[in-house]
N, C-alpha and C positions, 0 to 999 in steps of 0.2 A: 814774755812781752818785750824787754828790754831785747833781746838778740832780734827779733822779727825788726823793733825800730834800727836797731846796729844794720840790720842788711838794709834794710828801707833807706838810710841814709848811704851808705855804700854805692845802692845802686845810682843815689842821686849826685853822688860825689865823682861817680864815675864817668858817666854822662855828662856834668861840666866837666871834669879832665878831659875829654873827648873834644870837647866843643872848643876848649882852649886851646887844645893842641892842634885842632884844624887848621884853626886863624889864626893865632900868634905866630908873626912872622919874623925874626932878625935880617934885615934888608943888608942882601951883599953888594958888593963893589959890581958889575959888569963883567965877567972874564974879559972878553975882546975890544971893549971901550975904555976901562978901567972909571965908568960915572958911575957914581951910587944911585943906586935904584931905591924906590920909596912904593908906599900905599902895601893893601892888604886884603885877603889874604896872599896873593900874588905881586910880590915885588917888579914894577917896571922903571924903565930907566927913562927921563925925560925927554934925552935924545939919544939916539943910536947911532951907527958908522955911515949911517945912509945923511949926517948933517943938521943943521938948524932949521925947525920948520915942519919937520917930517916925522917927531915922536905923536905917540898915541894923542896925549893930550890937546896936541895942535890940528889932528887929521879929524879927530873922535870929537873935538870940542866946539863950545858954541861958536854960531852960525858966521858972528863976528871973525872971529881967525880967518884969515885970510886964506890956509889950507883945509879948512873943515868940506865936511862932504856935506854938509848940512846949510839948506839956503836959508832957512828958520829955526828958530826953537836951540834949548840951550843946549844939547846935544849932552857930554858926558863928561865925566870923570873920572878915566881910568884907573885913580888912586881910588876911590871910597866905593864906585857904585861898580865893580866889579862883581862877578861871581865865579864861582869854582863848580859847574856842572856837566860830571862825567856822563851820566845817562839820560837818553830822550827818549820824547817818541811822535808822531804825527798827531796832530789835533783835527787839519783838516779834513772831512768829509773826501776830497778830490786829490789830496797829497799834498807834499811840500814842494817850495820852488826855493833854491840857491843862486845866490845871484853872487859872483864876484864885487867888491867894492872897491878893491886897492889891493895893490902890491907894490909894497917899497923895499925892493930887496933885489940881489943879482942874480936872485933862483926864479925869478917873476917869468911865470909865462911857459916852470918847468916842474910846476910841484901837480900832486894827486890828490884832491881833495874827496872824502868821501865816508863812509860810515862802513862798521865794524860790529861783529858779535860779540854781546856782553859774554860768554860763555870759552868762547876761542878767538883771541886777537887775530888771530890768522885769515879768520873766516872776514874778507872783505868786498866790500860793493864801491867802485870809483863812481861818483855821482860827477866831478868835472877833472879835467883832465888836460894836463898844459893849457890850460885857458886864459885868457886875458879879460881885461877887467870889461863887467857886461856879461862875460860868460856867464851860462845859466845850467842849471838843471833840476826836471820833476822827478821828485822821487812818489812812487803809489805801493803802499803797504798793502799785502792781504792776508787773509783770516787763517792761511796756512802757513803763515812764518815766509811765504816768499816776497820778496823786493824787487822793483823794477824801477828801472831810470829810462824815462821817455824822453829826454831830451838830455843834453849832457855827454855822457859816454853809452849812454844808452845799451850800458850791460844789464844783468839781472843775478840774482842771489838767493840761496835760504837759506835763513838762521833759524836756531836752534831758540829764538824768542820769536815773538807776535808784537811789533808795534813795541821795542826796545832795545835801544841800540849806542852806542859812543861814535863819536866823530873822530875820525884820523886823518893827519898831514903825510902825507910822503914828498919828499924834497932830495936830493941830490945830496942833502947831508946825512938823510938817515927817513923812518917814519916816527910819528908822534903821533901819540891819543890824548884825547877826552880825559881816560883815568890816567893820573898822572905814574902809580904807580906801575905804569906799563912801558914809564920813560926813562933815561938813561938818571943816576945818583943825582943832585946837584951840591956838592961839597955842603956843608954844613949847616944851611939853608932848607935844602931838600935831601935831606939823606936818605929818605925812600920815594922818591921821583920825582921830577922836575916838571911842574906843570909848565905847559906850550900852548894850552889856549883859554884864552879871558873870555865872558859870555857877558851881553850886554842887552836888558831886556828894553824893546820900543819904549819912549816916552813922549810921542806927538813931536817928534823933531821931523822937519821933512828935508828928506834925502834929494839932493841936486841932481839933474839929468844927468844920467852916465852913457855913452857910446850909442847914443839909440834910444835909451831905455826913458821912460818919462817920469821918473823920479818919483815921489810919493812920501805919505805922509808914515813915519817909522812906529807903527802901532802895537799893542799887547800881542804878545804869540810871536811878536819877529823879533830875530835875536839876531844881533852882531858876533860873530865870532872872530875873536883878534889873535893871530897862531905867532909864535917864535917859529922860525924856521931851521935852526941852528942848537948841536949839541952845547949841552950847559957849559963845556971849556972852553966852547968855541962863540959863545954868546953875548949878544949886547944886550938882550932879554929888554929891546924898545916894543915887540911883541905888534909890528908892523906891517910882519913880512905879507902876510896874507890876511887877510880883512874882505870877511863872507857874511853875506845876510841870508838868514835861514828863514822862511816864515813860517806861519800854520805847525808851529811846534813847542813842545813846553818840556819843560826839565821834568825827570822822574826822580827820585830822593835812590839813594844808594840803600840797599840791604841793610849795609854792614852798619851807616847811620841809625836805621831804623832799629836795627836790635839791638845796639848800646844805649838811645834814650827809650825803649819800651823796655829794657831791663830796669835800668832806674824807676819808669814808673810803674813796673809790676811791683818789683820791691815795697816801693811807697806804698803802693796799694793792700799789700798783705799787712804791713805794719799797721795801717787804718782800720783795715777790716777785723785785725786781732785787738787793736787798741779796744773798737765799740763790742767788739765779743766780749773782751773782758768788763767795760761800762754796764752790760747786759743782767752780767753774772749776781 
């Protein structure tokens, strides 16, 4: 009885070890700024090399800032309402649509934005490509693992999944993914890879007209993605450089997540079940 609770606590003890060592973060200095960065799990810097005005907070925040993309609504928080999600996949019925929102950076106008095979980083689909902001593209998933991008770059792809996939930057400094550990160390910080993109879920903020486009109200299923475009020694990690709206898409939970807290609660659960086996007896 006692050893069946010793692993039953184990596995529970393991699963918060996990979960702590996700999100606790020790916020570095900037490599190429030298400003300390704040918030969590992903440390960002308030302002970047690109000036005053133009960090996340000011571009991503309420509608008041005078930079916000937003003409309503209190927009966000890129210290607390962040999130860390390597893997998607389509929600809607018709596909997803990518929209550029900003680029404050000197690579603007020269990066690869686009998704990737959980299975082989290699295996990738450019959904936009040197685009400027306005740039679009629909992605349509189907039932045999193939991809198509109807508008954008208007290539096609098959992965080795159905409707699950990471998002990748390619930039002139290097490429970045989704799953961070697919990205270059970041000194002591990230010593098993450097996350490069921040995920922000719609909260009825509505987005200002962009180049054409007629703005709209920032709803469930559309997600901001906000990319560093810059290796960690080379980084202000203001996490500005590129800022895409994805819609008609939802995060999928990692594996490797799910089999560290369903260990814990299998554990629990043998311990429970031998606990009333023995109450029985």
């Amino acid at each position: 009885m006692k050893t069946y609770q010793c692993l039953g606590f184990v596995g529970l003890a393991a699963a918060s070890l996990f979960a702590s060592q996700a999100f606790a973060t020790i916020c570095p200095t900037a490599p190429a700024s030298v400003t300390q960065t704040q918030g969590g799990p992903v440390c960002v810097a308030p302002v970047g090399q690109d000036g005053a005005g133009t960090g996340l907070q000011d571009v991503l925040g309420p509608s008041i800032n005078p930079n916000s993309i937003f003409s309503t609504g209190p927009g966000i928080d890129p210290y607390t309402q962040q999130a860390q999600k390597p893997f998607w996949s389509v929600g809607g019925s018709s596909g997803s649509v990518s929209t550029i929102l900003l680029q404050i950076a000197g690579y603007a106008g020269n990066d690869v934005f686009g998704i990737f095979d959980p299975n082989d980083h290699n295996n990738k689909l450019a959904l936009i490509s040197n685009g400027s902001n306005g740039g679009q593209a629909m992605l349509s998933v189907f039932s045999n693992g193939d991809y198509k991008v109807n508008l954008g770059s208007g290539g096609s792809a098959t992965f080795s999944t159905v409707n699950y996939f990471g998002f990748y930057l390619t930039t002139p400094s290097g490429t970045f993914y989704s799953l961070p550990s697919l990205n270059e160390a970041g000194g002591i910080t990230y010593p098993n890879g450097t996350p490069h993109m921040l995920a922000f879920e719609g909260n009825g903020s509505k987005i200002k007209p962009l180049n054409g486009l007629a703005g709209g109200i920032w709803g469930p299923n559309e997600w901001i993605l906000a990319w560093e475009d810059q290796r960690f020694p080379d980084s202000d990690l203001d996490y500005n450089d590129f800022v895409v709206l994805v819609e008609s898409v939802h995060p999928v939970p990692e594996p490797a997540v799910l089999g560290m807290f369903g260990l814990g609660a299998l554990m629990i659960g043998v311990a429970a079940g031998m606990r009333r086996r023995r109450e029985d007896v």
